[in-house]
C-alpha positions as CSV (number, residue, x, y, z in Angstrom):
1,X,0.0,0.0,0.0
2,X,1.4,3.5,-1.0
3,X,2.0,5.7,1.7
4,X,0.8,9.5,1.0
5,X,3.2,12.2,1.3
6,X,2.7,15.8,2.3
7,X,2.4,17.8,-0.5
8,X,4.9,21.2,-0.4
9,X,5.5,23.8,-3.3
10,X,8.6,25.2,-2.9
11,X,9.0,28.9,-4.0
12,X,12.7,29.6,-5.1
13,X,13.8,33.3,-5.8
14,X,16.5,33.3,-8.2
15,X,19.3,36.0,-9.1
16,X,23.2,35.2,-10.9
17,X,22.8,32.2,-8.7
18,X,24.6,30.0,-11.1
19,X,27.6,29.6,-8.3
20,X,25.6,27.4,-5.7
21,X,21.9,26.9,-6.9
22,X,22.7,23.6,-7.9
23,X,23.7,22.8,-4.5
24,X,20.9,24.1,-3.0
25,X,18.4,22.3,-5.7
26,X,19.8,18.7,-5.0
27,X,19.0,19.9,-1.6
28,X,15.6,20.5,-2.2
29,X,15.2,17.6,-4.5
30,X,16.6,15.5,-2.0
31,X,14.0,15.9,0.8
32,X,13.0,12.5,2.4
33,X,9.5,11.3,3.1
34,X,7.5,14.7,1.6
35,X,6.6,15.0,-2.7
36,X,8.3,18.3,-3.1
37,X,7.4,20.7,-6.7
38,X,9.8,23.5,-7.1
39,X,8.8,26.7,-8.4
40,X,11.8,29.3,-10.0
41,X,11.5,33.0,-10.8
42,X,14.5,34.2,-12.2
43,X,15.2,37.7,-11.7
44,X,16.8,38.6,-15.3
45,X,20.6,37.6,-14.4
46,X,23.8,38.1,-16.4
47,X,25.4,34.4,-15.6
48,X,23.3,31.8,-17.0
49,X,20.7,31.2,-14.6
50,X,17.8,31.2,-16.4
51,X,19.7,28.9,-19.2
52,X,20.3,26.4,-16.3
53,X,16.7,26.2,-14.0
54,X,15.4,25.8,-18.0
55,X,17.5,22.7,-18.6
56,X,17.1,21.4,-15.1
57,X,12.9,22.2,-15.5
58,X,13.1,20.2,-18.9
59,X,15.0,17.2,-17.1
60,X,12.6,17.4,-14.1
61,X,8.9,17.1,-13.9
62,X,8.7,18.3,-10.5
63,X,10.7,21.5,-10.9
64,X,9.1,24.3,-13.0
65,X,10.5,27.5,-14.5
66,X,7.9,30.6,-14.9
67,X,8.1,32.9,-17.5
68,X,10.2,36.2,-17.1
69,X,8.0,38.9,-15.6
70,X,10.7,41.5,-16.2
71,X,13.3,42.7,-13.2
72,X,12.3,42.8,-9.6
73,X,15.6,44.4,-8.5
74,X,15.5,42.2,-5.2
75,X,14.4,38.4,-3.2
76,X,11.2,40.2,-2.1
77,X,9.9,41.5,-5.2
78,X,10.6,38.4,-6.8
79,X,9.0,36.0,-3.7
80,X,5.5,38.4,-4.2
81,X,5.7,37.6,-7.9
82,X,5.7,33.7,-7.0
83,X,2.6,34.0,-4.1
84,X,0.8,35.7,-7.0
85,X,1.9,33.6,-10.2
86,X,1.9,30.0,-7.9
87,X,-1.3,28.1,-8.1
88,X,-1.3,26.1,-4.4
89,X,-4.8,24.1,-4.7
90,X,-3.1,20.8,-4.9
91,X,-0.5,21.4,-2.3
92,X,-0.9,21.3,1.1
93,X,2.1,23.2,2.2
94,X,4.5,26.1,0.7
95,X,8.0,26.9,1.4
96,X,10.0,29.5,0.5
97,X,13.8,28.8,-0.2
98,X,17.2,31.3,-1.4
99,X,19.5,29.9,-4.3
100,X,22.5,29.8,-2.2
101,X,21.5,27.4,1.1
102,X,22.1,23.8,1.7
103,X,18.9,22.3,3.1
104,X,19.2,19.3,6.1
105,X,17.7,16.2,4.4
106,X,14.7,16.0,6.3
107,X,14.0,20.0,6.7
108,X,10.7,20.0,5.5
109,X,9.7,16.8,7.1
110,X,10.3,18.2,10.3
111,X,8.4,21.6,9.5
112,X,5.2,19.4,8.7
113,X,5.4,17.4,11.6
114,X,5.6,20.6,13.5
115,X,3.0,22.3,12.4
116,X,0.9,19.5,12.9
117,X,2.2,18.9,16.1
118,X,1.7,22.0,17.5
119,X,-1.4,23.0,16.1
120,X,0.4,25.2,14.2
121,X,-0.1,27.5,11.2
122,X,4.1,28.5,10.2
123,X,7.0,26.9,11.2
124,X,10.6,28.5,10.9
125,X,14.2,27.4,12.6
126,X,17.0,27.9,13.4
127,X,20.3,27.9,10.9
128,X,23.8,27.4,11.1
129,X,25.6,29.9,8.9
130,X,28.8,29.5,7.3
131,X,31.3,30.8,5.6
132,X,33.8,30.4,2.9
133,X,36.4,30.2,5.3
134,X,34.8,27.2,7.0
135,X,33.9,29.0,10.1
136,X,30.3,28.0,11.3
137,X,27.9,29.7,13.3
138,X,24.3,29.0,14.8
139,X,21.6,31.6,14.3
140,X,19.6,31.3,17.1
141,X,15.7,32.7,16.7
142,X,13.9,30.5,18.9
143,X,13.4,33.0,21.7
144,X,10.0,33.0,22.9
145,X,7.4,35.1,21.1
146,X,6.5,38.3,22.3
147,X,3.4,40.4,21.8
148,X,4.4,43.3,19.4
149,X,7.9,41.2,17.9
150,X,6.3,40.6,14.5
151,X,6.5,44.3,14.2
152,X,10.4,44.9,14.6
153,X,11.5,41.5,13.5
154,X,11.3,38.5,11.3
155,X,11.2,34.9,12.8
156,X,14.1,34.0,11.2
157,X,15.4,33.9,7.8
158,X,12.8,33.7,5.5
159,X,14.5,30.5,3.7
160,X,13.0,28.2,6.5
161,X,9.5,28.9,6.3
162,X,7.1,27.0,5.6
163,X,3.2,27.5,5.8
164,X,-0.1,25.5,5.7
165,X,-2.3,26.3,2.9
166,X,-4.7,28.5,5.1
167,X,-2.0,30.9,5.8
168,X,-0.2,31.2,2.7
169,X,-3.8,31.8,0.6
170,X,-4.5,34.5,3.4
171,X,-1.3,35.8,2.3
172,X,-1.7,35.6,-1.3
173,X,-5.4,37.7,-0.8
174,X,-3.0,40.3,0.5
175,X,-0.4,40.3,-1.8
176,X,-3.2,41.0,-4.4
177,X,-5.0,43.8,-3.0
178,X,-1.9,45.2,-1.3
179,X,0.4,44.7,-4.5
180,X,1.5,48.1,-5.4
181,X,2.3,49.5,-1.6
182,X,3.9,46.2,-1.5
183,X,6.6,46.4,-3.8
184,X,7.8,49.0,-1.1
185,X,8.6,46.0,1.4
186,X,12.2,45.3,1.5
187,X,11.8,42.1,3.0
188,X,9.2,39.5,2.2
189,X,9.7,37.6,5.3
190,X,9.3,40.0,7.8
191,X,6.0,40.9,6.3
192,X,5.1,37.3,5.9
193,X,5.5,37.2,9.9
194,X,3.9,40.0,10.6
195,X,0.7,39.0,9.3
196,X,0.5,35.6,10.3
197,X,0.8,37.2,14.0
198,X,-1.6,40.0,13.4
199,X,-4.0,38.0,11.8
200,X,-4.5,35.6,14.7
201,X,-2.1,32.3,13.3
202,X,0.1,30.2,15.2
203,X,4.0,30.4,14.0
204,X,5.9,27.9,15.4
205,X,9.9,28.7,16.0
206,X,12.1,25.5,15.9
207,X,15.3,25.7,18.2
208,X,16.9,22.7,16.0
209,X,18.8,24.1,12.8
210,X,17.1,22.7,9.5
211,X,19.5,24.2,7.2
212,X,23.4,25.1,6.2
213,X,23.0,29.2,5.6
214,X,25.8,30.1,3.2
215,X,27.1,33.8,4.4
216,X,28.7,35.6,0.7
217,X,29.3,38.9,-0.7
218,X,25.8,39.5,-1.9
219,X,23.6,38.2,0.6
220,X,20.9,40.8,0.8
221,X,20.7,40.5,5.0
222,X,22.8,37.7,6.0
223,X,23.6,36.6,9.6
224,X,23.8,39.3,12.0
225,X,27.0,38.8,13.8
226,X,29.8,40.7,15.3
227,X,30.1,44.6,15.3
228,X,30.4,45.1,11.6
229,X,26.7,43.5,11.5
230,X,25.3,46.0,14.3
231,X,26.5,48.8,13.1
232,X,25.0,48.0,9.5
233,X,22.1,47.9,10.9
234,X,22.2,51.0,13.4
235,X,23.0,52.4,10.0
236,X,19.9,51.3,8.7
237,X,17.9,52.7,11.2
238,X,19.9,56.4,11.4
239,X,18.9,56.8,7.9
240,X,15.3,55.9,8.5
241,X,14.9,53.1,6.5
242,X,14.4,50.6,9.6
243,X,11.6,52.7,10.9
244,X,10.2,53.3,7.7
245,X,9.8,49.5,7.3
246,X,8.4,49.2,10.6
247,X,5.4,51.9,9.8
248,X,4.7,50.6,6.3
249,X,4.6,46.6,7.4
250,X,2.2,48.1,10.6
251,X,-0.4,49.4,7.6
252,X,-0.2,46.3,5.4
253,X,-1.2,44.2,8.4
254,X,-3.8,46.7,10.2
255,X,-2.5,47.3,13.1
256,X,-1.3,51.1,12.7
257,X,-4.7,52.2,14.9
258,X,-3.8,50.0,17.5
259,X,-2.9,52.0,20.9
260,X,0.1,51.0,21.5
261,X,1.6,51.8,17.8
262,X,-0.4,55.0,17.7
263,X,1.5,55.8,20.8
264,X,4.7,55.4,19.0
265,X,3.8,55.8,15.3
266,X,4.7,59.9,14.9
267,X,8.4,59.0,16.5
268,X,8.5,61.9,17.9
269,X,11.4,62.1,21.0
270,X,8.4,61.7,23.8
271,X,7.0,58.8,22.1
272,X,10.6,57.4,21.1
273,X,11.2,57.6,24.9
274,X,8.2,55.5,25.6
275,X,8.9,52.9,22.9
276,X,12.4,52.5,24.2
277,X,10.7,50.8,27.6
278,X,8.4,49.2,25.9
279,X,11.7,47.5,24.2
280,X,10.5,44.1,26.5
281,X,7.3,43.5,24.2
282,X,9.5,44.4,21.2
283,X,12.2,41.9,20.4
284,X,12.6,38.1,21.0
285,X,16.3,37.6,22.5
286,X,17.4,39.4,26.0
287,X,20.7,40.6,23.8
288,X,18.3,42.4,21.3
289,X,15.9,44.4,23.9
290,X,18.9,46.0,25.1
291,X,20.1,46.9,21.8
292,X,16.2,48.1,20.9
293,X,16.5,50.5,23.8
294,X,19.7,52.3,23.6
295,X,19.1,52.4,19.6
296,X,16.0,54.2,20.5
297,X,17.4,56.6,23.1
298,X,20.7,57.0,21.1
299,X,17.8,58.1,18.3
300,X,16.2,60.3,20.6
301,X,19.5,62.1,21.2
302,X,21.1,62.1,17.8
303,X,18.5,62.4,15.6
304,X,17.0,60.4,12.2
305,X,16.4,61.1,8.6
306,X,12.5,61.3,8.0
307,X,11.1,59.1,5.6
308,X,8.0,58.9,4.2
309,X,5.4,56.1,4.7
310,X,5.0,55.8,0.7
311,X,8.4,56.6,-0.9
């Protein structure tokens, strides 16, 4: 008797990935006990890529390559082009994977069985980056959740989630109707987070890695480690990108009328202040509630670039 397999489309962003996608592919090819399809948008790329998901698509029947849409000009532009071009109905799950990662054999096996373990709507884990140089690192995300988080973070990278067919079609409705405003969101899976939580679903944060997470030149986050990473992204937040994200994700999901973002949403220095105590119900990880706070005050005290809500 045949056993039935969960069902997961895989949605694979690619860019002059021609270096390690075929690492990451096997990868995802090579998943045990789930039927896996693969679905590629190629970003318009200089170094062959589209030549070589074509061939691999033509050799494959469970790998398929849509047609150019034109350039996206980055991941999340490109990952909202696949929720709206990917038909789901005969899928039961969707993941969401880089060109550049080396997926753990039995990654999305263990993101079914917990989701379905713990009554859950999203799963994502924890990684172990590495780098060229062979030094390894685990990513640790799987802090406990905290009530405004969503709003200020991602759970994780975005390459290990993975969503049950409620969620991600809840999604999709709002990648249709939000789907100009949206090209404004830098990253995909920070929004992806933020409306599962808003909306009332359950995301479930694994504390065992599922994935190698290859650290290069041109990732477009990468791991956040060491000083160079925190003052990249104190950077990022001086210049009033960071808060600018934080506002426009905090419209797409509906929550900008809620109290306590209204008390914050001018960042003004009084209500900058207040935010910064409010760092508790912010951020996951002890480490990164300190950091929210003394970002905020240095903020209060050295000032930001203003940035519109719609650039």
């Amino acid at each position: 008797m045949s056993v039935k397999l969960p069902k997961v489309a895989v949605l694979l962003a690619a860019y002059n990935g021609t270096r390690w996608i075929e690492e990451q592919m096997a990868s995802i090819l090579g998943q045990s006990e789930v039927d896996v399809t693969v679905y590629i948008s190629v970003d318009p790329s200089s170094d062959g890529t589209e030549v070589w998901c074509s061939t691999l698509a033509a050799s494959e029947s469970n790998v398929v390559l849509l047609p150019s849409a034109g350039k996206f000009g980055g991941a999340s532009r490109n990952f909202f082009r696949l929720i709206r071009d990917v038909e789901i109905d005969h899928f039961e799950y969707v993941a969401f994977a880089d060109q550049d990662d080396i997926w753990y054999a039995d990654k999305l096996l263990r993101a079914v069985s917990g989701i379905e373990q713990q009554k859950a709507d999203a799963y994502s884990s924890n990684v172990i980056a590495f780098w060229p140089n062979g030094r390894k690192r685990l990513l640790d995300k799987a802090q406990a959740q905290v009530e405004w988080d969503y709003l200020f973070e991602a759970a994780g990278p975005g390459c290990t989630y993975v969503m049950n067919k409620r969620l991600f079609s809840a999604i999709k409705a709002s990648v249709l109707s939000n789907w100009d405003v949206l090209q404004l969101v830098s990253l995909h899976d920070w929004f992806f987070y933020a409306y599962a939580r808003s909306h009332g679903f359950k995301w479930f944060i694994d504390a065992v890695p599922s994935m190698a997470y290859r650290q290069h030149e041109h990732n477009q986050v990468g791991a956040n480690t060491g000083f160079k990473s925190i003052l990249s992204r104190y950077k990022t937040i001086n210049n009033g990108w960071w808060f600018g994200q934080v506002k426009l994700i905090a419209h797409l999901v509906g929550v900008d009328s809620a109290p306590f973002v209204v008390s914050w949403f001018s960042l003004s220095r009084w209500q900058l202040l207040k935010l910064s105590f409010n760092a508790w119900r912010c951020r996951r990880r002890t480490r990164d509630k300190i950091l929210f706070l003394l970002i905020c005050l240095i903020t209060i005290f050295v000032g930001r670039k203003e940035v519109a809500l719609f650039q």
